[in-house]
LUMBANU-826703 format. One record per residue (C-alpha): residue number from 1; x, y, z. Coordinates in steps of 0.1 Angstrom, whole numbers, plus 2048, in hexadecimal, padded with zeros to 3 digits. Last residue first. Example, Ala and Ser with C-alpha at 12.3 -4.5 7.8 and 13.67 -1.06 7.14 Angstrom:
REM LUMBANU-826703
<site><resi>2</resi><x>889</x><y>7F5</y><z>847</z></site>
<site><resi>1</resi><x>87B</x><y>7D3</y><z>84E</z></site>
//
This chain:
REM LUMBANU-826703
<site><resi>187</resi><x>6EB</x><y>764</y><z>361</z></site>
<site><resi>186</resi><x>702</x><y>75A</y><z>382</z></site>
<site><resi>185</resi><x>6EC</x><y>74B</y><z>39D</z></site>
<site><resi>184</resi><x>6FF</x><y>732</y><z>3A4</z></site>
<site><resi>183</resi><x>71C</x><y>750</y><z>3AF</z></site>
<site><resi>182</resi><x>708</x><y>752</y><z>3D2</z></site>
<site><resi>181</resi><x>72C</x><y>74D</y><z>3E2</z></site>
<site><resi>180</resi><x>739</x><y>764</y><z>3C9</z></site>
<site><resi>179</resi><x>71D</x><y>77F</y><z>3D3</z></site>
<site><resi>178</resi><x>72A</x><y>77D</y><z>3F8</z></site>
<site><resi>177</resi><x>748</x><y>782</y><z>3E9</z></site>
<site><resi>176</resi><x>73E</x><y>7A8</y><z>3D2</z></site>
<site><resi>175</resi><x>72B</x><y>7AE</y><z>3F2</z></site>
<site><resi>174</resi><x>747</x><y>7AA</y><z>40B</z></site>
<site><resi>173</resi><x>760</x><y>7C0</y><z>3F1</z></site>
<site><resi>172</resi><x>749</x><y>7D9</y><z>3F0</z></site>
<site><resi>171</resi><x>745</x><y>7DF</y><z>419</z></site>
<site><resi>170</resi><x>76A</x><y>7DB</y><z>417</z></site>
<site><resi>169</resi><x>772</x><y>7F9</y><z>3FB</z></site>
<site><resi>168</resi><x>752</x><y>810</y><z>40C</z></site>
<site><resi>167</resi><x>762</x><y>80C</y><z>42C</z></site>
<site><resi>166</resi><x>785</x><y>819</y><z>41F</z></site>
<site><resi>165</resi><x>779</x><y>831</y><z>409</z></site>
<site><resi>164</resi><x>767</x><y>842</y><z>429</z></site>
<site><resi>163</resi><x>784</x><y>841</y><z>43C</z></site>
<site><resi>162</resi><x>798</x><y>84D</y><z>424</z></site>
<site><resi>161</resi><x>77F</x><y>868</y><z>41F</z></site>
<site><resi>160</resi><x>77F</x><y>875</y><z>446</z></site>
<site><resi>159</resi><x>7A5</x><y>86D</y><z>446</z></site>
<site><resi>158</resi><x>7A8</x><y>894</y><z>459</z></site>
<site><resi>157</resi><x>79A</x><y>889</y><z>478</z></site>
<site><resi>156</resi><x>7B8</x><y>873</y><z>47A</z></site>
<site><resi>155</resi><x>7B5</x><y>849</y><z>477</z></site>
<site><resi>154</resi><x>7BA</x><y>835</y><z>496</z></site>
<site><resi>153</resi><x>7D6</x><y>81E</y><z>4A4</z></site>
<site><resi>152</resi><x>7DB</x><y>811</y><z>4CA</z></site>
<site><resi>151</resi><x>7B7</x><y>812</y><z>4D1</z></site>
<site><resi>150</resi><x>7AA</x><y>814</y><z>4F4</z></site>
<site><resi>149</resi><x>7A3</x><y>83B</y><z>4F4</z></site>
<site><resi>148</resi><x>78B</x><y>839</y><z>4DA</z></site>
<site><resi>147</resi><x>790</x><y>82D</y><z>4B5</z></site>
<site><resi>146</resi><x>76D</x><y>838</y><z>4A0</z></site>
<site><resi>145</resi><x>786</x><y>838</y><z>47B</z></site>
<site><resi>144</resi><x>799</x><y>820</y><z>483</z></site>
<site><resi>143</resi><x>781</x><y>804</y><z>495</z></site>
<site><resi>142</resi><x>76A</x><y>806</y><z>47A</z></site>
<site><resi>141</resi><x>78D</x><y>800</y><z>45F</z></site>
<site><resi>140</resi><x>795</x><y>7E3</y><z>473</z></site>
<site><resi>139</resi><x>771</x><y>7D7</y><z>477</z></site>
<site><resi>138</resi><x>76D</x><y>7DC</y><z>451</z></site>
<site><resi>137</resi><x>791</x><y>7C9</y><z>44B</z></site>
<site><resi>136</resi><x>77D</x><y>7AD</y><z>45E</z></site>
<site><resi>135</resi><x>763</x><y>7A8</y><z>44C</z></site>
<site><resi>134</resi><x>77B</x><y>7AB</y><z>42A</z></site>
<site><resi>133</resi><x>78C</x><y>78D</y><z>434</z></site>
<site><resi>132</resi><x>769</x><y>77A</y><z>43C</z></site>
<site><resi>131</resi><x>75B</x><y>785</y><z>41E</z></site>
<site><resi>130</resi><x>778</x><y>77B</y><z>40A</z></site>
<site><resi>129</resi><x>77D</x><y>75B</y><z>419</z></site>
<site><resi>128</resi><x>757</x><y>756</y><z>412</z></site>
<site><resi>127</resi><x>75D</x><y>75C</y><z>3EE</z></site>
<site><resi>126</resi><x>778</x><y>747</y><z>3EA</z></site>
<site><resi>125</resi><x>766</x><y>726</y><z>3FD</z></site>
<site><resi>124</resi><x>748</x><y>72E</y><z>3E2</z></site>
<site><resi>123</resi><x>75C</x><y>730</y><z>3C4</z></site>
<site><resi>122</resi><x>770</x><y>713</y><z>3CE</z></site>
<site><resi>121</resi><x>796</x><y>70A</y><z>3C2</z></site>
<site><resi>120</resi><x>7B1</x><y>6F7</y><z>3C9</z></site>
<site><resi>119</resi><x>7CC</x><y>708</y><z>3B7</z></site>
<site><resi>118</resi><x>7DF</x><y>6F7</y><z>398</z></site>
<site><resi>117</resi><x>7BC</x><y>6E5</y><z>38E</z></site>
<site><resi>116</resi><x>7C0</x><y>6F7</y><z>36D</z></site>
<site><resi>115</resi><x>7EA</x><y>6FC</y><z>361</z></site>
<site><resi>114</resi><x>7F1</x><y>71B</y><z>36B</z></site>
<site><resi>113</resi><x>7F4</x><y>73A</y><z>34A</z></site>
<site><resi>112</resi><x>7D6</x><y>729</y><z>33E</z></site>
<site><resi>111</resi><x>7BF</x><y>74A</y><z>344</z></site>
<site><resi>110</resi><x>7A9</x><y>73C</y><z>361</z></site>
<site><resi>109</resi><x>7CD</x><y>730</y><z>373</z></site>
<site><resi>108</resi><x>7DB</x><y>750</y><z>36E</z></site>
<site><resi>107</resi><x>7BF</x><y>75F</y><z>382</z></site>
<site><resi>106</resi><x>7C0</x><y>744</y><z>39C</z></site>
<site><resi>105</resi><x>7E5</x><y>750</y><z>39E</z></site>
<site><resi>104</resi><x>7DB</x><y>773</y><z>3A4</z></site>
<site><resi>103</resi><x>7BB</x><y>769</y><z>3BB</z></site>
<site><resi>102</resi><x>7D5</x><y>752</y><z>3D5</z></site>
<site><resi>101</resi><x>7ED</x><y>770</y><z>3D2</z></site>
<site><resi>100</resi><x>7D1</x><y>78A</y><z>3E1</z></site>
<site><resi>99</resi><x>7C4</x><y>776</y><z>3FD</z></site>
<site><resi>98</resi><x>7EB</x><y>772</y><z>409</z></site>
<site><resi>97</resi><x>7F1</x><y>798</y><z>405</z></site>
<site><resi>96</resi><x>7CB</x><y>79A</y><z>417</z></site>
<site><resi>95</resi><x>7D6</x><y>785</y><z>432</z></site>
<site><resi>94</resi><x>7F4</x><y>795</y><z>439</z></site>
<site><resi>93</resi><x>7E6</x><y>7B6</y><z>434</z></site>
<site><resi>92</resi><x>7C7</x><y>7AB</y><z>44E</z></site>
<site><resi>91</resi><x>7EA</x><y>79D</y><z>46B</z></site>
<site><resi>90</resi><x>7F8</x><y>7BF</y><z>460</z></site>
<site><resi>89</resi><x>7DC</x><y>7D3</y><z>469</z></site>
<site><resi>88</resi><x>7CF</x><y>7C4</y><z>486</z></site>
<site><resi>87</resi><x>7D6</x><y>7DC</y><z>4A2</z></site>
<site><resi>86</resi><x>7B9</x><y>7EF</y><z>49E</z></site>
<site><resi>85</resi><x>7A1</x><y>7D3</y><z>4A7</z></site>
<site><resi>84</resi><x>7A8</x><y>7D5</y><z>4CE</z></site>
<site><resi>83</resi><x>79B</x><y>7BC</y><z>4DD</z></site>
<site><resi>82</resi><x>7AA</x><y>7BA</y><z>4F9</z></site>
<site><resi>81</resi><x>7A3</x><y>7E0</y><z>4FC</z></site>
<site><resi>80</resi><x>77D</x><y>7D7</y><z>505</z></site>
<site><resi>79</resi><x>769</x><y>7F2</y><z>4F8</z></site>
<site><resi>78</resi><x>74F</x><y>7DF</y><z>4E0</z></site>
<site><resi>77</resi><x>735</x><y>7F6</y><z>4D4</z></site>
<site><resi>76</resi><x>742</x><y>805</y><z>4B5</z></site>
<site><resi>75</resi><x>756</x><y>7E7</y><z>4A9</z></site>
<site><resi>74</resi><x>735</x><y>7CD</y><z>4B1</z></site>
<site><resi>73</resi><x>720</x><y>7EA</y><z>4A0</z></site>
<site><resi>72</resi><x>735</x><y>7EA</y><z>47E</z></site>
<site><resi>71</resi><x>736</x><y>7C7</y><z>47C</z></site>
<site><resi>70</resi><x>711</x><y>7C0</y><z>480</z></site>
<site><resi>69</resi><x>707</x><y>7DC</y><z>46E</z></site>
<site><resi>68</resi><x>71D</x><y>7D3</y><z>450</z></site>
<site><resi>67</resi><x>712</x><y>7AD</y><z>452</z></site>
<site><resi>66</resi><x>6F1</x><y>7B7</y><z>451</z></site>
<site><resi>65</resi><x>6F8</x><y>7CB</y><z>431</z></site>
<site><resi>64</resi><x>70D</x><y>7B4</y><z>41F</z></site>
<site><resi>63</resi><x>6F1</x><y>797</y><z>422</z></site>
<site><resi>62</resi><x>6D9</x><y>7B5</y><z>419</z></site>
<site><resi>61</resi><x>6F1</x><y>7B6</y><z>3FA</z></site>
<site><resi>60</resi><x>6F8</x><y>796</y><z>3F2</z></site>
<site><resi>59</resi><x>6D2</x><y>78B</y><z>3F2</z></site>
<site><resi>58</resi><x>6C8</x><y>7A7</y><z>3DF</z></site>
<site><resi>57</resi><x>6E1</x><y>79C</y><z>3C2</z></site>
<site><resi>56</resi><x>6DD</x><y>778</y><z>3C7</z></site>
<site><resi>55</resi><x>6B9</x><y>783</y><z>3C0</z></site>
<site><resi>54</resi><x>6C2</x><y>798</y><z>3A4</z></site>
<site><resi>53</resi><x>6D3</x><y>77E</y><z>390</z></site>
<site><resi>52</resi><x>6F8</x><y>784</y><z>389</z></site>
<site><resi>51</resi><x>70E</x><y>78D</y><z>36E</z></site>
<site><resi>50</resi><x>700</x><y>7B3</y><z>372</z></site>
<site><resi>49</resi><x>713</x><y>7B6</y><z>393</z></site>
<site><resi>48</resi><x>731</x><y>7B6</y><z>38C</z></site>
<site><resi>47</resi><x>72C</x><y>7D4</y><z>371</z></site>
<site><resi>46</resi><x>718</x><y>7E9</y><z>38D</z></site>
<site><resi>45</resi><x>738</x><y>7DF</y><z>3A8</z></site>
<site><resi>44</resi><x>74D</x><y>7F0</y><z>38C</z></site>
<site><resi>43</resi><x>735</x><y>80E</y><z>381</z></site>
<site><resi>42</resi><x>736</x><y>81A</y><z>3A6</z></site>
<site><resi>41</resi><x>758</x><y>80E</y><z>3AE</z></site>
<site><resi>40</resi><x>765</x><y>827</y><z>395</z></site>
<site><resi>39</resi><x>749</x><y>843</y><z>39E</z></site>
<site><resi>38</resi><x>751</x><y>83F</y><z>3C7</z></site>
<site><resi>37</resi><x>779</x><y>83F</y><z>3BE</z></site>
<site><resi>36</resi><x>77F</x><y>85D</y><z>3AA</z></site>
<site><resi>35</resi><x>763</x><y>86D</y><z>3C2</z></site>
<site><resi>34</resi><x>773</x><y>869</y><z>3DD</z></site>
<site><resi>33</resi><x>797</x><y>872</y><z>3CD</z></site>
<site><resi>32</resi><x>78B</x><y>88C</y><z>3C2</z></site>
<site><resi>31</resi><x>77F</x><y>89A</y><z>3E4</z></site>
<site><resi>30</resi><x>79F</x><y>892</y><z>3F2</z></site>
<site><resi>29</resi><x>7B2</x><y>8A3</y><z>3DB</z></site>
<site><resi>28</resi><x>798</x><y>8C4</y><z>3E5</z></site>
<site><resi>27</resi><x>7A4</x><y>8C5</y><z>3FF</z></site>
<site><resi>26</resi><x>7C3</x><y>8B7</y><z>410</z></site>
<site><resi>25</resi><x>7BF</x><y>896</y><z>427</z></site>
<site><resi>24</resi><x>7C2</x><y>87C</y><z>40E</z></site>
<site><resi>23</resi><x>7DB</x><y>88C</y><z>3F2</z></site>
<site><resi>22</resi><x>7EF</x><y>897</y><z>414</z></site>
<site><resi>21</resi><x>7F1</x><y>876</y><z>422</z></site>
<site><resi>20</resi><x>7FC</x><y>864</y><z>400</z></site>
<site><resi>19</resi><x>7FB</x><y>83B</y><z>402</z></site>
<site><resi>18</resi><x>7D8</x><y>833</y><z>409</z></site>
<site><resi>17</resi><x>7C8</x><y>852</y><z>3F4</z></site>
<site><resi>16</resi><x>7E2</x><y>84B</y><z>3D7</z></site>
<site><resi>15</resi><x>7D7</x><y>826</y><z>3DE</z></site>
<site><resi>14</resi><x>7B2</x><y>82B</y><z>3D9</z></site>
<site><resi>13</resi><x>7B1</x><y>841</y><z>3BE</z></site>
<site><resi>12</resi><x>7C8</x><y>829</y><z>3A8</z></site>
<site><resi>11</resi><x>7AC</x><y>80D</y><z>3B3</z></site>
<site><resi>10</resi><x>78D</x><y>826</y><z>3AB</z></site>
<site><resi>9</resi><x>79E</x><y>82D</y><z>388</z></site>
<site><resi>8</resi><x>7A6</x><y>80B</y><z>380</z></site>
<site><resi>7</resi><x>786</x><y>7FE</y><z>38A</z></site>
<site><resi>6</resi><x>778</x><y>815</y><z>372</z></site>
<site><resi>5</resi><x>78C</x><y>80E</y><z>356</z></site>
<site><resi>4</resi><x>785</x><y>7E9</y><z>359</z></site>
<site><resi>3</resi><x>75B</x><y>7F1</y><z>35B</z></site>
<site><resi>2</resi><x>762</x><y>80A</y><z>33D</z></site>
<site><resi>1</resi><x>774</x><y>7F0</y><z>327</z></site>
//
């Protein structure tokens, strides 16, 4: 019950920062909310993570780490405003709306509500959508919060901790799929 009440906790911390800009820019709501989020996901991501074997555990995290760096410096570095990153939110909340239905029903379908085989369905094709999705809402989120004066959309000085939650949420999320794809190792 405590990992489910945790993610709870960091997820309705998560939206009231994404969909109030004074509860995310105000002190000390902000702060809360930071911590609200780091100590949910915290004890949710541990949870995960305990139905795996520590080397697919190690593995998914420097995985996850390399891929950080590598995002986060190609976003940081790359001033070309063809490719501007910042204009991809609705194309990644597309995909992520569409990412996000396709795990609901695959839900239903693991608790009988959908008939089995009513999705096709791989554990390890899932979890490389996911860390592919989520790859790219990092360099969306990068490119946000370091914009320069070739970006169309950036993040105020004042979304310091949404920022932040906002990183920590995708680096997460490309762990907790890069683990799915090593799922064969599950204790």
């Amino acid at each position: 019950a405590v990992p489910w009440l945790s993610l709870i906790v960091s997820t309705i911390a998560w939206y009231t920062a994404h969909s109030s800009v004074k509860a995310r820019r105000e002190a000390p709501m902000k702060w809360k909310l930071l911590a609200a989020f780091t100590i949910g996901e915290s004890i949710a991501v541990g949870f995960i993570t305990t139905f795996f074997k520590f080397a697919a555990v190690m593995q998914a995290m420097v995985a996850t780490a390399a891929a950080t760096f590598g995002i986060s410096a190609y976003t940081i570095l790359q001033k070309n405003p063809k490719y501007d990153l910042s204009q991809w939110g609705a194309g990644l909340s597309s995909a992520g709306m569409i990412f996000l239905a396709y795990a609901v029903m695959r839900l239903l379908e693991l608790y009988g509500i959908l008939p089995q085989g009513f999705l096709p369905y791989r554990e390890a094709w899932f979890g490389m959508a996911g860390a592919v999705l989520f790859s790219f809402y990092l360099a969306y989120h990068t490119k946000l919060i370091v914009a320069g004066k070739h970006t169309k959309y950036q993040m105020n000085e004042k979304d310091e901790v949404f920022g932040a939650m906002c990183l920590y949420e995708d680096i997460i999320n490309i762990f907790i799929y890069i683990l799915r794809v090593l799922g064969e190792d599950r204790n």
